[in-house]
VMD Tcl script that builds the backbone (N, CA, C; Angstrom):
set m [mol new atoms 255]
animate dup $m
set s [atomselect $m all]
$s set {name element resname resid chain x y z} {
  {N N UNK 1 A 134.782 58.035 61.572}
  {CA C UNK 1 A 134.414 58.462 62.902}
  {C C UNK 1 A 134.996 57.523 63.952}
  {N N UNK 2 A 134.718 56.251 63.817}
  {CA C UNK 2 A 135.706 55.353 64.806}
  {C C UNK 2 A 136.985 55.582 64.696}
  {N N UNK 3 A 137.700 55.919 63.741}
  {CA C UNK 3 A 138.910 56.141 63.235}
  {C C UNK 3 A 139.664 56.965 64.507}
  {N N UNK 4 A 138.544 58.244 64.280}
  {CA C UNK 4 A 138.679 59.467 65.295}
  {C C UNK 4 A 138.971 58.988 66.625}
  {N N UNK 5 A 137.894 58.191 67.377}
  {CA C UNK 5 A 137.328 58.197 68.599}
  {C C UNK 5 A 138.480 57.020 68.859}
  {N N UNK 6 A 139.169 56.530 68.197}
  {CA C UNK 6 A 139.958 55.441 68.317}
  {C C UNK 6 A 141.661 56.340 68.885}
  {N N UNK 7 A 142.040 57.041 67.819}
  {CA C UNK 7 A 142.762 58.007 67.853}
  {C C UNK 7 A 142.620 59.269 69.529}
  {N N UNK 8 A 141.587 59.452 69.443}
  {CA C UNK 8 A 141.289 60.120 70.778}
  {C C UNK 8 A 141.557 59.185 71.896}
  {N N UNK 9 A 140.923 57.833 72.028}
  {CA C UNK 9 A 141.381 57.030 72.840}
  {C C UNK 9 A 142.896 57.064 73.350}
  {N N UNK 10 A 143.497 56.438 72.068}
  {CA C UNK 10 A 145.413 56.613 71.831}
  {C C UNK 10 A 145.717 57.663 72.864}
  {N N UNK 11 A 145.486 58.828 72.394}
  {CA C UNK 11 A 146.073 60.096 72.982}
  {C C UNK 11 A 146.002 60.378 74.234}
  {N N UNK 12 A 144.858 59.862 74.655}
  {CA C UNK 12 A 144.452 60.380 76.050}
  {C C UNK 12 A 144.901 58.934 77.056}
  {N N UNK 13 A 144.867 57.801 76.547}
  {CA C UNK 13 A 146.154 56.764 77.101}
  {C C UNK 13 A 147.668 57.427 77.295}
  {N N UNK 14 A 148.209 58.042 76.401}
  {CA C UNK 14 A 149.682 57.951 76.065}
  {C C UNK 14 A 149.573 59.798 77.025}
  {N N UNK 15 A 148.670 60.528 76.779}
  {CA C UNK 15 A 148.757 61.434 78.323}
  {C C UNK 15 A 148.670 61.116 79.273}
  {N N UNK 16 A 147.950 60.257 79.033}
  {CA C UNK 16 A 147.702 59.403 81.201}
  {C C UNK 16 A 149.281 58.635 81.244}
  {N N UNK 17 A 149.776 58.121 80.316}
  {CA C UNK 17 A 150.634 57.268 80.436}
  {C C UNK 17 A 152.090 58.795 81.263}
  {N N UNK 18 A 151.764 59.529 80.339}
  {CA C UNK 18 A 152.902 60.835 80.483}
  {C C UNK 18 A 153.218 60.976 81.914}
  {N N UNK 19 A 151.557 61.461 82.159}
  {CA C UNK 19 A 151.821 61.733 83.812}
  {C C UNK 19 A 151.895 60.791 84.299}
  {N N UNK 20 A 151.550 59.737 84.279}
  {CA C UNK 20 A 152.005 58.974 85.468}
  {C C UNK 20 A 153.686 58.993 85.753}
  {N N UNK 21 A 153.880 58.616 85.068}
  {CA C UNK 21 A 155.429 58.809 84.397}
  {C C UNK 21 A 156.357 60.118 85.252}
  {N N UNK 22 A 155.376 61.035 84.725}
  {CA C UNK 22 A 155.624 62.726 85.318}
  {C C UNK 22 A 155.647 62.255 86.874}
  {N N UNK 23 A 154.832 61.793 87.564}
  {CA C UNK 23 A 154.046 61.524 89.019}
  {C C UNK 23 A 155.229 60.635 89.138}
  {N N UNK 24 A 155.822 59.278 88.623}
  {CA C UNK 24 A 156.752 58.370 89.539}
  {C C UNK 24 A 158.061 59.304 89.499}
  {N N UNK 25 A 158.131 60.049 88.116}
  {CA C UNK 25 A 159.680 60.376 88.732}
  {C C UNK 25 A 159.911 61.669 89.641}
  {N N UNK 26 A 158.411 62.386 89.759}
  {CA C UNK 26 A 158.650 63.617 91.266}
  {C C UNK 26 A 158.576 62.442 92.601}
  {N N UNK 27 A 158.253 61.772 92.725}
  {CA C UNK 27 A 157.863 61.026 93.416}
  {C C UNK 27 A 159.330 60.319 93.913}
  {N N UNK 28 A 160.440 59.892 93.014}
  {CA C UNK 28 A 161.424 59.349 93.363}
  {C C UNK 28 A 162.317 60.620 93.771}
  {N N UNK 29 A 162.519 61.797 93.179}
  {CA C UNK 29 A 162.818 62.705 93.586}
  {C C UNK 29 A 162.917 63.170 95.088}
  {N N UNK 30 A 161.677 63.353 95.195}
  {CA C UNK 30 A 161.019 63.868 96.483}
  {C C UNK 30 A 161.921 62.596 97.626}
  {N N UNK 31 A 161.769 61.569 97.808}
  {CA C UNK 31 A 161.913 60.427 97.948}
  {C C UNK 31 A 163.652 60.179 98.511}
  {N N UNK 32 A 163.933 60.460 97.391}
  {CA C UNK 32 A 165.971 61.031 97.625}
  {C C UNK 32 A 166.356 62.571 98.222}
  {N N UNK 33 A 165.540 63.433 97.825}
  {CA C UNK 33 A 165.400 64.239 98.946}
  {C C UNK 33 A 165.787 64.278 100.193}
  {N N UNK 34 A 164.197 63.584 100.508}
  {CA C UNK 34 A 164.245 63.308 101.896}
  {C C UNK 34 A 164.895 62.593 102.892}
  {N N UNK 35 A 165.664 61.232 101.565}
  {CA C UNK 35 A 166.619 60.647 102.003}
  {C C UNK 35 A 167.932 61.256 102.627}
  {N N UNK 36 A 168.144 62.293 101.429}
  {CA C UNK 36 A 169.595 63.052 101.910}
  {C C UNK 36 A 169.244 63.731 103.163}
  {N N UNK 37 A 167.579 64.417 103.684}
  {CA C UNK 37 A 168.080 65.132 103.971}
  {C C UNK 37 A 167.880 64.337 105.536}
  {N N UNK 38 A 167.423 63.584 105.900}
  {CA C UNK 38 A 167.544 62.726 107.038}
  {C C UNK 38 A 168.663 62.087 107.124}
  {N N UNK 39 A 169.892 62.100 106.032}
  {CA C UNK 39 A 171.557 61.785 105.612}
  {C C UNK 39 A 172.002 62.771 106.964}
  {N N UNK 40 A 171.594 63.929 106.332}
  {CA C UNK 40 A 172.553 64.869 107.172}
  {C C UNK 40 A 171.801 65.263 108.378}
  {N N UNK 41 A 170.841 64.683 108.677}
  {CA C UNK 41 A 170.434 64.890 109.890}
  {C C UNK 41 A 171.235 63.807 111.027}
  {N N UNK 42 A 171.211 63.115 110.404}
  {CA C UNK 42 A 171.704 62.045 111.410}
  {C C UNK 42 A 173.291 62.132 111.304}
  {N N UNK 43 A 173.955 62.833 110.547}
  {CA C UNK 43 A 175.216 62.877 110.165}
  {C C UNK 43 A 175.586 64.674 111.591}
  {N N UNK 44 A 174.724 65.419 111.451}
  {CA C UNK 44 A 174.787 66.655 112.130}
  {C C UNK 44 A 174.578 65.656 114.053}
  {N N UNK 45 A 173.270 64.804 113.893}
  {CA C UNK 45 A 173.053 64.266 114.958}
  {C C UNK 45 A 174.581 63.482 115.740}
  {N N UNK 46 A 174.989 62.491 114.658}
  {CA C UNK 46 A 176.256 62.130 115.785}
  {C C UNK 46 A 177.330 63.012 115.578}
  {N N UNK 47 A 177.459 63.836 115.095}
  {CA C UNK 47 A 179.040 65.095 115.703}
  {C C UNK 47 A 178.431 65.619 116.295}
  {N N UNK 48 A 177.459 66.148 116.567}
  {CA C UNK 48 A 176.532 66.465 118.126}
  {C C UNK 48 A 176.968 65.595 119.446}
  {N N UNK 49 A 176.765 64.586 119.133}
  {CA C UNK 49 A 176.774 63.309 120.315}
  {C C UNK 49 A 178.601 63.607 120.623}
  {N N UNK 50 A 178.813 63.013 119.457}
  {CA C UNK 50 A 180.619 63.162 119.798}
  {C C UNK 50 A 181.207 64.422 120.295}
  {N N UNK 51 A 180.572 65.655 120.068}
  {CA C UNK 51 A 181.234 66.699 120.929}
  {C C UNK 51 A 180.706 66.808 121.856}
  {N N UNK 52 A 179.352 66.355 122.416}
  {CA C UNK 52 A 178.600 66.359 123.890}
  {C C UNK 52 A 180.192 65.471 124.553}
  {N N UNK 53 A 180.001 64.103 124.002}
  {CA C UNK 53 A 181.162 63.505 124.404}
  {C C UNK 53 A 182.385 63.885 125.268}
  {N N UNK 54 A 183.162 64.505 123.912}
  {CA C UNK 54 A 184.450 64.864 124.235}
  {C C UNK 54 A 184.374 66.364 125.271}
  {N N UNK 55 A 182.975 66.974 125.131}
  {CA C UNK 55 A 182.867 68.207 126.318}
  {C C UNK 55 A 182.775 67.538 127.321}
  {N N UNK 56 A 182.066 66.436 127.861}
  {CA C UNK 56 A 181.109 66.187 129.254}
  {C C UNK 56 A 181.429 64.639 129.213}
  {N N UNK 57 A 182.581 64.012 129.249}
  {CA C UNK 57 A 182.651 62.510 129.440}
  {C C UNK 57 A 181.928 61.952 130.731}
  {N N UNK 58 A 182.246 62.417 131.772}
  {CA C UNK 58 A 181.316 61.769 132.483}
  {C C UNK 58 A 179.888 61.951 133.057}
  {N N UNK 59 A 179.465 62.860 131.918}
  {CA C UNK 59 A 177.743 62.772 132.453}
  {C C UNK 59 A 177.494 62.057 131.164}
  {N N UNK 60 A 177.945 61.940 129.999}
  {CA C UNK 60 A 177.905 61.214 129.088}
  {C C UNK 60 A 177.979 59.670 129.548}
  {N N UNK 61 A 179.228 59.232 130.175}
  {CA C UNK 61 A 178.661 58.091 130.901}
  {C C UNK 61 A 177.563 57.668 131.841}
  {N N UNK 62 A 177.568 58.460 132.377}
  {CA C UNK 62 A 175.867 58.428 133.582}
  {C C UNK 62 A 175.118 58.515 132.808}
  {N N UNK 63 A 174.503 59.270 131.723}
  {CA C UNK 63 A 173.449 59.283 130.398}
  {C C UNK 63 A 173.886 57.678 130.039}
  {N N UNK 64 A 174.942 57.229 129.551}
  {CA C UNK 64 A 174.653 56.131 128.836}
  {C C UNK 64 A 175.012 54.887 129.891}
  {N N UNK 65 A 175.343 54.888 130.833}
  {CA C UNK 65 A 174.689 53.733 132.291}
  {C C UNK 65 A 173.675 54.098 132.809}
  {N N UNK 66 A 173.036 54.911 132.553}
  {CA C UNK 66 A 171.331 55.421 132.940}
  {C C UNK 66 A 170.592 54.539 132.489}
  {N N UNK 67 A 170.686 54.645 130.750}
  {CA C UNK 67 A 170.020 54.031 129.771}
  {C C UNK 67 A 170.218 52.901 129.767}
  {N N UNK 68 A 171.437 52.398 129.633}
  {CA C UNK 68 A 171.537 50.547 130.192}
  {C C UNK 68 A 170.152 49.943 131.027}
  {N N UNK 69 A 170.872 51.024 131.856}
  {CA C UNK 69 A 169.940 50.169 133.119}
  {C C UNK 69 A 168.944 49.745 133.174}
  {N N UNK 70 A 167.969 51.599 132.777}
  {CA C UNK 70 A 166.552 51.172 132.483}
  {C C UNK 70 A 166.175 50.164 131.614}
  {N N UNK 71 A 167.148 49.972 130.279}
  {CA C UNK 71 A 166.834 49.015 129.096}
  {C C UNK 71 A 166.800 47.515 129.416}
  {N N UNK 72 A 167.657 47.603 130.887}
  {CA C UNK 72 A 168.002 45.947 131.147}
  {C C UNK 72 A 166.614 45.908 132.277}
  {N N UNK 73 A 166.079 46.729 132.594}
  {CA C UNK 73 A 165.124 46.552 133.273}
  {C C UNK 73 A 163.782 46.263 133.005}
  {N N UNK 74 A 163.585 47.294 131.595}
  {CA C UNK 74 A 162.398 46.983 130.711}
  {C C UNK 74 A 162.678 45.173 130.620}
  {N N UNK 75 A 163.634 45.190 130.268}
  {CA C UNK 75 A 163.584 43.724 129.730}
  {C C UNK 75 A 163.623 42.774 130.994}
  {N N UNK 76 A 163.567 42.633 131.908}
  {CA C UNK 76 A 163.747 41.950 133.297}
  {C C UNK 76 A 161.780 42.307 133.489}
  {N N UNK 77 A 161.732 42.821 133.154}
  {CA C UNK 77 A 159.959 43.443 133.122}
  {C C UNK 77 A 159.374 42.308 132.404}
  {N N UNK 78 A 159.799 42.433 130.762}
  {CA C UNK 78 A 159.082 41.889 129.803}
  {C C UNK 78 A 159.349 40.855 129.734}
  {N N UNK 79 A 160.552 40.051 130.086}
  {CA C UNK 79 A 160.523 38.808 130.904}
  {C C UNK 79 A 160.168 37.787 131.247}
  {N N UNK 80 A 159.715 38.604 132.570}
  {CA C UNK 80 A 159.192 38.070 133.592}
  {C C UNK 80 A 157.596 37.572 133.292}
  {N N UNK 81 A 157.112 38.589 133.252}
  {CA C UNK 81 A 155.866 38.834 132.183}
  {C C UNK 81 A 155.647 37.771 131.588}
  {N N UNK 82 A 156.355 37.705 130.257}
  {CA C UNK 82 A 156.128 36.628 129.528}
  {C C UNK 82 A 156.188 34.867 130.515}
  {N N UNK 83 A 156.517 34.769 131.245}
  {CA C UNK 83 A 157.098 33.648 131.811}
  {C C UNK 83 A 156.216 33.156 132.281}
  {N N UNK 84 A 155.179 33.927 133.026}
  {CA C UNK 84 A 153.621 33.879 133.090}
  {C C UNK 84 A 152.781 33.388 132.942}
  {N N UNK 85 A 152.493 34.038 131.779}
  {CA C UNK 85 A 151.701 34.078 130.954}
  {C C UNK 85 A 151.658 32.478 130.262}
}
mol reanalyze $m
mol bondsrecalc $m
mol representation Tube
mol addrep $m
């Protein structure tokens, strides 16, 4: 009877062991997936950018001396701020 219950033990380890097993490798799956598919998102994202580009160069520059600016400003903000403090 221990023999049994020993044996039952075994089995129901080495199933738990299965799935887990089962569980890490959907898990890495899923994982590379999502990797690729945020690959080609960001891959679709800049030939987006680059043909905004090559359509609209100079509002493309005003978009990206816009953004300067504000960015050098945040930071002339956070700064200052700190200097403060």
């Amino acid at each position: 009877m221990t023999k049994d219950l020993s044996n039952q033990i075994i089995d129901q380890a080495a199933q738990s062991a299965d799935q887990a097993i089962g569980a890490a490798h959907r898990g890495v799956a899923a994982l590379r997936q999502g990797t690729q598919q945020l690959a080609d998102r960001a891959q679709h994202a800049g030939d987006a950018t680059v043909t905004y580009i090559k359509d609209e160069p100079v509002k493309a520059m005003l978009i990206a001396a816009t953004a300067g600016a504000v960015l050098m400003a945040l930071v002339g903000l956070l700064t200052r701020s700190n200097h403060r403090h």
